[in-house]
PyMOL Python script that loads the backbone (N, CA, C, O; Angstrom):
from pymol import cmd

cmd.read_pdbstr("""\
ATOM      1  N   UNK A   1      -4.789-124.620 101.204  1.00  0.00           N
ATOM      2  CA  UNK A   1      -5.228-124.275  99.867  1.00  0.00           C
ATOM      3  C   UNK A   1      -6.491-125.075  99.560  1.00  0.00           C
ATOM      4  O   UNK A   1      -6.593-126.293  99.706  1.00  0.00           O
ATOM      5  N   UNK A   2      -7.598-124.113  99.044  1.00  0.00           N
ATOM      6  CA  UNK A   2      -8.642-125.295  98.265  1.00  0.00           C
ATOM      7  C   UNK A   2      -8.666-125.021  97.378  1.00  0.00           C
ATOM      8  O   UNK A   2      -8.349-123.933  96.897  1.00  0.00           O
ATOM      9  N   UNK A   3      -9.203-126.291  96.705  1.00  0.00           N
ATOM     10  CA  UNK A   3      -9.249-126.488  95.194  1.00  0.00           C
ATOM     11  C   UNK A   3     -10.620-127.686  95.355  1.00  0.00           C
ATOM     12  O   UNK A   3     -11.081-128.278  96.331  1.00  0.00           O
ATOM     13  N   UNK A   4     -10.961-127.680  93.923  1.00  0.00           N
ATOM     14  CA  UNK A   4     -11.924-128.235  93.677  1.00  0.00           C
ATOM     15  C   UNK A   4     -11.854-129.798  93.253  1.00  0.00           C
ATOM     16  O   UNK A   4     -11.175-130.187  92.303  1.00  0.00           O
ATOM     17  N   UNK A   5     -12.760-130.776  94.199  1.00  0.00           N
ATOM     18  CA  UNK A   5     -12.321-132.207  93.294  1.00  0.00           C
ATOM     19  C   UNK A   5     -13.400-132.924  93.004  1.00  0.00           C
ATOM     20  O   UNK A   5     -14.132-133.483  93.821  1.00  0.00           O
ATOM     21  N   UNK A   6     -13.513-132.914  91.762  1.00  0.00           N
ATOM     22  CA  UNK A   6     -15.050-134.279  91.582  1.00  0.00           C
ATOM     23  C   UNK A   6     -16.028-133.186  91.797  1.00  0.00           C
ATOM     24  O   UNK A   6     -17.094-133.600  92.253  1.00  0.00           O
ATOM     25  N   UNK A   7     -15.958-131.704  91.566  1.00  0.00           N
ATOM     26  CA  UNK A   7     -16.969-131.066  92.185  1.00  0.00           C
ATOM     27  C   UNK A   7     -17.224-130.551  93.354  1.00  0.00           C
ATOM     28  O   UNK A   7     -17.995-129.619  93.582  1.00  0.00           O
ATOM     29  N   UNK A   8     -16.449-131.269  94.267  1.00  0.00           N
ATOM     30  CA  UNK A   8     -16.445-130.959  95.595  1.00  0.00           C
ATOM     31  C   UNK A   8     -15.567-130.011  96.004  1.00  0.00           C
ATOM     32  O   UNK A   8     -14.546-129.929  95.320  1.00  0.00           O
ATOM     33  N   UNK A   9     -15.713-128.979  97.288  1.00  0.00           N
ATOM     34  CA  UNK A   9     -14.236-128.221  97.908  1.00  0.00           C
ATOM     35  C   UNK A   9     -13.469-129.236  98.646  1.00  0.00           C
ATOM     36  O   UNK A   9     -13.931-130.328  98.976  1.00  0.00           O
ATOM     37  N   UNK A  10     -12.058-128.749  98.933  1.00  0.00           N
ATOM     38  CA  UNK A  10     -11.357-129.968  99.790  1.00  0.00           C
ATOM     39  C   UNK A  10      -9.863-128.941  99.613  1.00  0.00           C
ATOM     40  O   UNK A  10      -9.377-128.134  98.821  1.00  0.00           O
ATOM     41  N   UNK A  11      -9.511-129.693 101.110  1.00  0.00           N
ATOM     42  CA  UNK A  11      -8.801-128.651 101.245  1.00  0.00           C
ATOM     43  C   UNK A  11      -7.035-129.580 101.032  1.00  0.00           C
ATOM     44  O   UNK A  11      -6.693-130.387 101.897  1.00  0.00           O
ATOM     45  N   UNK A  12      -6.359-129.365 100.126  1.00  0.00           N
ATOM     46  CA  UNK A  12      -5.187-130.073  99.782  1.00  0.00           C
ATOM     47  C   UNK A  12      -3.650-129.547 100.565  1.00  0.00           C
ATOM     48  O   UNK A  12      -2.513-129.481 100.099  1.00  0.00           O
ATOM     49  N   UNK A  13      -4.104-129.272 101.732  1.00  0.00           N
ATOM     50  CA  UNK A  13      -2.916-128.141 102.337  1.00  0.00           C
ATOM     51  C   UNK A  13      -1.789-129.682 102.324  1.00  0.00           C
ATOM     52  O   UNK A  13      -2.118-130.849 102.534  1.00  0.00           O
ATOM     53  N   UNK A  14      -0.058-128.970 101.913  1.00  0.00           N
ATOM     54  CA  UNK A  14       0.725-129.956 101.574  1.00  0.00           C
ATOM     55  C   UNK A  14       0.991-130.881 100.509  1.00  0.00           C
ATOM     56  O   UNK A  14       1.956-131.646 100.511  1.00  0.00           O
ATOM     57  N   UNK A  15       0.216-130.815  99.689  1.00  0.00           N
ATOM     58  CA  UNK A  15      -0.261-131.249  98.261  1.00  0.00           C
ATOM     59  C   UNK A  15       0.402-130.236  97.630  1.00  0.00           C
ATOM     60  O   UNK A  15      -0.229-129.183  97.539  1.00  0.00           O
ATOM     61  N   UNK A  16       1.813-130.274  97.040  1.00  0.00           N
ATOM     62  CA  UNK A  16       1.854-129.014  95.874  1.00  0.00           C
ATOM     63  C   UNK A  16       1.714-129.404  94.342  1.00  0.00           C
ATOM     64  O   UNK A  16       1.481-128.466  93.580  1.00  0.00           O
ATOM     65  N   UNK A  17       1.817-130.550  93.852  1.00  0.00           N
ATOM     66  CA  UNK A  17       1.291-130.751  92.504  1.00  0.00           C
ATOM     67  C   UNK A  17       0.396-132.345  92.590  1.00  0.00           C
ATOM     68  O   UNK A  17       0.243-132.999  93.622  1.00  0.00           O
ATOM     69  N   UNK A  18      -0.095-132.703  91.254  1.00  0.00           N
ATOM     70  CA  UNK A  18      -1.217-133.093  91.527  1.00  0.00           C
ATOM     71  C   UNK A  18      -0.675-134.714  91.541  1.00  0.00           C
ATOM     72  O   UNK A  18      -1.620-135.386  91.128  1.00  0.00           O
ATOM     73  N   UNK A  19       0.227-135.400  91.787  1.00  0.00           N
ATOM     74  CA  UNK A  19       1.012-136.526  92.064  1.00  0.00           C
ATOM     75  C   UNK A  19       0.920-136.457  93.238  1.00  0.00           C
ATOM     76  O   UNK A  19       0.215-137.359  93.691  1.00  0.00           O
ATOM     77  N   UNK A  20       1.702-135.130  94.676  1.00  0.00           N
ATOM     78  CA  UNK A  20       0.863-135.183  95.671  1.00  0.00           C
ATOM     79  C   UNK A  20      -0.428-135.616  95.873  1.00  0.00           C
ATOM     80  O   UNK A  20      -0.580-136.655  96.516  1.00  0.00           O
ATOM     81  N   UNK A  21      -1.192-135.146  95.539  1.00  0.00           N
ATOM     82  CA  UNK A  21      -2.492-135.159  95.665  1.00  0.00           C
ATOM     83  C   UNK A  21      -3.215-136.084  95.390  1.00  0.00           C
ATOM     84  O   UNK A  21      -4.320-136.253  95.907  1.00  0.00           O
ATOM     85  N   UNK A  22      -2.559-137.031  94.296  1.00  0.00           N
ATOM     86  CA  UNK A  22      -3.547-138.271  94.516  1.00  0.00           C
ATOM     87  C   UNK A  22      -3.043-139.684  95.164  1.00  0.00           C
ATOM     88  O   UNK A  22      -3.647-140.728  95.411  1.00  0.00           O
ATOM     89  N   UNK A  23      -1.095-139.107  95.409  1.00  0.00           N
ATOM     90  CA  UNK A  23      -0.810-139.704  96.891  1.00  0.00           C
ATOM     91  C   UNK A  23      -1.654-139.927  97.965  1.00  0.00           C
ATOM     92  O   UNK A  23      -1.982-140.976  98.518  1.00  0.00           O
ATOM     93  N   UNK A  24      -2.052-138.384  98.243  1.00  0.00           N
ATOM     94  CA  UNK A  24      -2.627-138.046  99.369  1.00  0.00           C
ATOM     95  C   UNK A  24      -3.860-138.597  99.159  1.00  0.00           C
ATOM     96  O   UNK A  24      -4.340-138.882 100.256  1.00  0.00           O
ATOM     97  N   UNK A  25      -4.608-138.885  98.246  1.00  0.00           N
ATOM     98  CA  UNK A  25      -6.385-139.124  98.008  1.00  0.00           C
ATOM     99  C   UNK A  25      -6.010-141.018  98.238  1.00  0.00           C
ATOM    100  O   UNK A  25      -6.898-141.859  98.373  1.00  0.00           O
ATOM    101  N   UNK A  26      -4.573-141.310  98.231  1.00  0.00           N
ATOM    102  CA  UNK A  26      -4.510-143.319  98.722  1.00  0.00           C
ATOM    103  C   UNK A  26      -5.056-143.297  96.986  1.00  0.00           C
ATOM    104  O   UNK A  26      -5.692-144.351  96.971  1.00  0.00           O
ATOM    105  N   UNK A  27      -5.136-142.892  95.980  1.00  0.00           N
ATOM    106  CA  UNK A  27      -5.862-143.114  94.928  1.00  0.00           C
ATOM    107  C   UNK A  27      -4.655-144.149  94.002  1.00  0.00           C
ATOM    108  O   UNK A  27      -3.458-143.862  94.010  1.00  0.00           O
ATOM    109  N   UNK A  28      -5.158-145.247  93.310  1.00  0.00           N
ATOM    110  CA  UNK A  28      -4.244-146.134  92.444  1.00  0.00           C
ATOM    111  C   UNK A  28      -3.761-145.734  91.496  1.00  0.00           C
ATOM    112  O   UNK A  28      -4.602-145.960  90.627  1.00  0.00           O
ATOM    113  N   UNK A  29      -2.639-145.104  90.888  1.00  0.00           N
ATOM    114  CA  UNK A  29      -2.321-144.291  89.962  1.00  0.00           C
ATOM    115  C   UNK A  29      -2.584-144.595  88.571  1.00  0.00           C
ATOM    116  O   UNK A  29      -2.952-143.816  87.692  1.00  0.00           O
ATOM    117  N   UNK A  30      -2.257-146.301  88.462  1.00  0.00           N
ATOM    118  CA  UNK A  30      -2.452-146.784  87.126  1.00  0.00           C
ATOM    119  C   UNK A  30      -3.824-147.253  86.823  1.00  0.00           C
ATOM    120  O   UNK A  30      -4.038-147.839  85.762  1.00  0.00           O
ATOM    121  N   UNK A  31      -4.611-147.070  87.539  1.00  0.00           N
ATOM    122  CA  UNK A  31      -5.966-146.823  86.983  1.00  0.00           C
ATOM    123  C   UNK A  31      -6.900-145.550  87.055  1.00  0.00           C
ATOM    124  O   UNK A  31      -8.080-145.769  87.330  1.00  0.00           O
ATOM    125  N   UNK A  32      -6.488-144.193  86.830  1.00  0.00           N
ATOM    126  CA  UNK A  32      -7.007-143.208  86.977  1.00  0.00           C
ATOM    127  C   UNK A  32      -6.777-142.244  85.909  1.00  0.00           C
ATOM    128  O   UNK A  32      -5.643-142.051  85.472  1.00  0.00           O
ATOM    129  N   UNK A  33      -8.001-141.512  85.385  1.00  0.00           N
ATOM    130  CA  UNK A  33      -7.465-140.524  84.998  1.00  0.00           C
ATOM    131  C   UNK A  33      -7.454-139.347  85.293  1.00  0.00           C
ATOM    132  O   UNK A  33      -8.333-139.102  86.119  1.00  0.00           O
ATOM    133  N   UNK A  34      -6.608-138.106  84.879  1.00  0.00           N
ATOM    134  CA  UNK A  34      -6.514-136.636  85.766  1.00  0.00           C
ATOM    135  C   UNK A  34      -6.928-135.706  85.027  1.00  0.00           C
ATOM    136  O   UNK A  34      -6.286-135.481  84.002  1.00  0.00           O
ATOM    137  N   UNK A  35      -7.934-135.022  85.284  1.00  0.00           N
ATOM    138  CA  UNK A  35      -7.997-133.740  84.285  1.00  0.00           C
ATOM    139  C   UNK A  35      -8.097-132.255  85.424  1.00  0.00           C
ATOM    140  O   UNK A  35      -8.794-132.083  86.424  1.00  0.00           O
ATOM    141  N   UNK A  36      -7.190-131.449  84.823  1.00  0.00           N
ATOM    142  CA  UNK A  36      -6.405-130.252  85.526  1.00  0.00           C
ATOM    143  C   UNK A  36      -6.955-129.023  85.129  1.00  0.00           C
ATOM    144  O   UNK A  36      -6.182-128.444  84.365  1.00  0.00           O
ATOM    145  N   UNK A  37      -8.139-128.308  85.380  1.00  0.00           N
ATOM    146  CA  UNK A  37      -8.878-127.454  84.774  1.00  0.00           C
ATOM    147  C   UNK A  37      -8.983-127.412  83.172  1.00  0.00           C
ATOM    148  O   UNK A  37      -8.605-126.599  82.327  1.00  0.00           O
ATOM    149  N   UNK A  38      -9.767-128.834  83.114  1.00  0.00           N
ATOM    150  CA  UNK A  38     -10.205-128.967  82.481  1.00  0.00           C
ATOM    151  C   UNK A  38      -9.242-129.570  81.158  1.00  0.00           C
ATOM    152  O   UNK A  38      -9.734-129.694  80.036  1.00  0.00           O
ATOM    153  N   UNK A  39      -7.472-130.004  81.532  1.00  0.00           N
ATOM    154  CA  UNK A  39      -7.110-130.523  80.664  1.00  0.00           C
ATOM    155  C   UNK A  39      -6.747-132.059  81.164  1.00  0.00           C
ATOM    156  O   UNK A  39      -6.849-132.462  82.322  1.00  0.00           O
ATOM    157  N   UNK A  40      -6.406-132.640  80.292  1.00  0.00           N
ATOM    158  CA  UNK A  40      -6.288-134.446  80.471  1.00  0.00           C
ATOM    159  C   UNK A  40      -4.525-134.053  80.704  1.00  0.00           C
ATOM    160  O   UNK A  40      -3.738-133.379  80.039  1.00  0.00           O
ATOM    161  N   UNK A  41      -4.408-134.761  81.855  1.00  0.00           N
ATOM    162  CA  UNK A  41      -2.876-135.070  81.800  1.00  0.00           C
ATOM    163  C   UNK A  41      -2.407-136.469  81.829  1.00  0.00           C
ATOM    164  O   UNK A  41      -3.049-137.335  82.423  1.00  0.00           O
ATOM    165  N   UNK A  42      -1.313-136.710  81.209  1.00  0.00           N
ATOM    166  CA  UNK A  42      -0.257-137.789  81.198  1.00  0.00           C
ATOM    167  C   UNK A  42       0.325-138.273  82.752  1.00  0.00           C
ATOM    168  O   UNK A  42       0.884-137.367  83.370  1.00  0.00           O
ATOM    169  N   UNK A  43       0.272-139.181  83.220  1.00  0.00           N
ATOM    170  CA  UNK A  43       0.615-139.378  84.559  1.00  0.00           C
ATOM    171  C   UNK A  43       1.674-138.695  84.615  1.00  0.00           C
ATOM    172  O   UNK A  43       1.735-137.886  85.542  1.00  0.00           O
ATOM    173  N   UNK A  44       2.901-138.789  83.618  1.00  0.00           N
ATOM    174  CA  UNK A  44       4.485-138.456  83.513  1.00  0.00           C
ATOM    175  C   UNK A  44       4.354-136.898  83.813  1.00  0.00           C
ATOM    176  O   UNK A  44       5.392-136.260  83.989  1.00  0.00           O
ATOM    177  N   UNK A  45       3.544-136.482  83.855  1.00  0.00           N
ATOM    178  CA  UNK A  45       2.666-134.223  83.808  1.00  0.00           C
ATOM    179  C   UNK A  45       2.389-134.550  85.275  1.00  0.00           C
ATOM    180  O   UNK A  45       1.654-133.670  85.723  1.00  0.00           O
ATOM    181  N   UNK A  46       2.588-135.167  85.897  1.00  0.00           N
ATOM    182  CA  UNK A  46       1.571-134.667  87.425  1.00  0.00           C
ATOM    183  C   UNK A  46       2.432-134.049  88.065  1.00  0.00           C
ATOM    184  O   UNK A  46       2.193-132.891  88.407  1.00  0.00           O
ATOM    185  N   UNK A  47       3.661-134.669  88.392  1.00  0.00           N
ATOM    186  CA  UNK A  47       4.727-133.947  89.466  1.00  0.00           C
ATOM    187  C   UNK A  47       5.057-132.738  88.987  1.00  0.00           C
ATOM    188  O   UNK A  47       5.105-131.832  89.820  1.00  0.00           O
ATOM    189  N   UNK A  48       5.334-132.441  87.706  1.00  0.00           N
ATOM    190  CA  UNK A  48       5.443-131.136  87.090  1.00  0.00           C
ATOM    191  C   UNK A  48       3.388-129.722  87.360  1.00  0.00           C
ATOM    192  O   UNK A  48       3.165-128.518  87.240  1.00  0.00           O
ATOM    193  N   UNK A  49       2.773-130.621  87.629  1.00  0.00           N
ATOM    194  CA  UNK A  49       1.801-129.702  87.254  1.00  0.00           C
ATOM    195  C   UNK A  49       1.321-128.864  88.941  1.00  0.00           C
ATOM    196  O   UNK A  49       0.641-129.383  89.826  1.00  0.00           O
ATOM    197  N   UNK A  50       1.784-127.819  88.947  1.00  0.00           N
ATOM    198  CA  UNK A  50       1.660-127.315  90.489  1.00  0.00           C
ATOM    199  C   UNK A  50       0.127-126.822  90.492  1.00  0.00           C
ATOM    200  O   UNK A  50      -0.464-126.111  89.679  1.00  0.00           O
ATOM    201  N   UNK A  51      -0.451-127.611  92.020  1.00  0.00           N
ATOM    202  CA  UNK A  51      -1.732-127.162  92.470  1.00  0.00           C
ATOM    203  C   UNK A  51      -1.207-125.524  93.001  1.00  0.00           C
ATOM    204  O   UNK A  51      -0.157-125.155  93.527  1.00  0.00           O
ATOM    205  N   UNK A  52      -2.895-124.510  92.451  1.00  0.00           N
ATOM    206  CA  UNK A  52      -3.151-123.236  93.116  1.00  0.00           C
ATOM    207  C   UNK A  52      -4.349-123.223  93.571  1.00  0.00           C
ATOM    208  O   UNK A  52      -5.151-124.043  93.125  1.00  0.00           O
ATOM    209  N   UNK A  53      -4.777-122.202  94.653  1.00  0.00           N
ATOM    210  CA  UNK A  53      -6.019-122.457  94.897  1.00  0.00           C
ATOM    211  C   UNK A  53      -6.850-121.679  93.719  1.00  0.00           C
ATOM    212  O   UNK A  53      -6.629-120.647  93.085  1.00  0.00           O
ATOM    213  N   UNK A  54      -8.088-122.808  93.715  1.00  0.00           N
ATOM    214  CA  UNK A  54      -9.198-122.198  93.238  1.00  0.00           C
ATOM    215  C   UNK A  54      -8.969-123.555  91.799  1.00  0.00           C
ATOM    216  O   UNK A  54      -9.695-123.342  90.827  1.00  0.00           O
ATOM    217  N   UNK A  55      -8.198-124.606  91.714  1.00  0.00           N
ATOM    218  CA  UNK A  55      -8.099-125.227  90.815  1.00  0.00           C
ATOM    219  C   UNK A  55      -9.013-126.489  91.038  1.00  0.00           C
ATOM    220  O   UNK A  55      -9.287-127.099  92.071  1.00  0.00           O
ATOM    221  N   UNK A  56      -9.551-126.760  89.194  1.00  0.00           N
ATOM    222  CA  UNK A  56     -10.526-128.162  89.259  1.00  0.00           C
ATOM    223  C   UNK A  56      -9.427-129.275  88.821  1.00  0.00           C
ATOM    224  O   UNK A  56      -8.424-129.239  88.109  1.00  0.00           O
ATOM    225  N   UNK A  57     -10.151-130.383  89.656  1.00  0.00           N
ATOM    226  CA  UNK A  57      -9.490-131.840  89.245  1.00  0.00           C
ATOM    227  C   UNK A  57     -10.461-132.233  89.367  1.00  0.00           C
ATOM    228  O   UNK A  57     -11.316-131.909  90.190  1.00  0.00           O
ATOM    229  N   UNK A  58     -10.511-133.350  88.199  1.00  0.00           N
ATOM    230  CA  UNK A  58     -11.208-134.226  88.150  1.00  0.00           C
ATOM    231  C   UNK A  58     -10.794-135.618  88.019  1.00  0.00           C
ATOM    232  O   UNK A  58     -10.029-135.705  87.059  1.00  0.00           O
ATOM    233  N   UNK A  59     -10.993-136.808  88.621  1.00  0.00           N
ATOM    234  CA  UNK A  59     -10.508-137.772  88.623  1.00  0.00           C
ATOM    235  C   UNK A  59     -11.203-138.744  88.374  1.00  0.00           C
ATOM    236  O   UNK A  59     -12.301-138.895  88.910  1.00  0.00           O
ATOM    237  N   UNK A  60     -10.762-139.486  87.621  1.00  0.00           N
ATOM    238  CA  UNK A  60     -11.893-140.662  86.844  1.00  0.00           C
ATOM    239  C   UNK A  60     -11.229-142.097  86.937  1.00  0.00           C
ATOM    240  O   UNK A  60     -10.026-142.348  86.870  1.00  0.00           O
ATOM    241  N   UNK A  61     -12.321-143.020  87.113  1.00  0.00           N
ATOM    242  CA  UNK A  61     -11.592-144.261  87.279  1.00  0.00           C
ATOM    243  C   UNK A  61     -11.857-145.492  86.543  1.00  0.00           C
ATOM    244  O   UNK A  61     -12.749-146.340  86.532  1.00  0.00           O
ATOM    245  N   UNK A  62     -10.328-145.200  85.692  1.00  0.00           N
ATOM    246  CA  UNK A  62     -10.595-146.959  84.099  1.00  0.00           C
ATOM    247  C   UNK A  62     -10.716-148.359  84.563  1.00  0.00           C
ATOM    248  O   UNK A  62      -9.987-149.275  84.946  1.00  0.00           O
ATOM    249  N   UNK A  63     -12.120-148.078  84.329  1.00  0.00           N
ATOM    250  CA  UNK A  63     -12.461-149.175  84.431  1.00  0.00           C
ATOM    251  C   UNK A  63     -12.740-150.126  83.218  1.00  0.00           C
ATOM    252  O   UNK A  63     -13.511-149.712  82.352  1.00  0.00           O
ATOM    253  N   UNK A  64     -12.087-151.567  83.064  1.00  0.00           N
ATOM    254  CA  UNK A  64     -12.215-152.479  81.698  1.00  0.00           C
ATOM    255  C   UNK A  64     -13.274-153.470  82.515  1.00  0.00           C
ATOM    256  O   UNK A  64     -13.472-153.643  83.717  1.00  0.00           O
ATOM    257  N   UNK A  65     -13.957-154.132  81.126  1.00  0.00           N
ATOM    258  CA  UNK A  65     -14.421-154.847  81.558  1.00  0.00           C
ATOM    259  C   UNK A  65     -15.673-155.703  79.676  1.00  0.00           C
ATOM    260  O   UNK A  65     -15.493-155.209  78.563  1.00  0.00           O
ATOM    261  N   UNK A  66     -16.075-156.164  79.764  1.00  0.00           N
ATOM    262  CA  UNK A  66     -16.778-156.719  78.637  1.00  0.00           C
ATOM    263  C   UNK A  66     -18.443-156.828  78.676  1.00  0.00           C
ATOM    264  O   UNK A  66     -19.054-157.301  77.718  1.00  0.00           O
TER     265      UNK A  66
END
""", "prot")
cmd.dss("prot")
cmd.show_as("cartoon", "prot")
cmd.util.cbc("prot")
cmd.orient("prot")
């Protein structure tokens, strides 16, 4: 399946929702955020939110600092 990430194609075969997927990306969960064509999700929404192809993620990373 591809789907879109950061803009980029990529191919998420085995990834079925987007908790997979940022398993699979090694990505730190508690510093990220997810947006799912174009909506913001709640980390507690990922395992529920099933990847299809042709879907955008975008992934952003909170960063604190002063």
């Amino acid at each position: 399946m591809r789907i879109l990430v950061n803009g980029e194609a990529s191919d998420v075969q085995g990834a079925r929702n987007v908790a997979e997927l940022v398993e699979r990306l090694g990505m730190p969960s508690q510093s990220i955020l997810i947006e799912h064509n174009e909506t913001a999700l709640h980390p507690r929404e990922w395992r529920q939110q099933t990847l299809t192809e042709g879907d955008r993620i975008e992934i952003l990373r909170v960063v604190a600092g002063g």
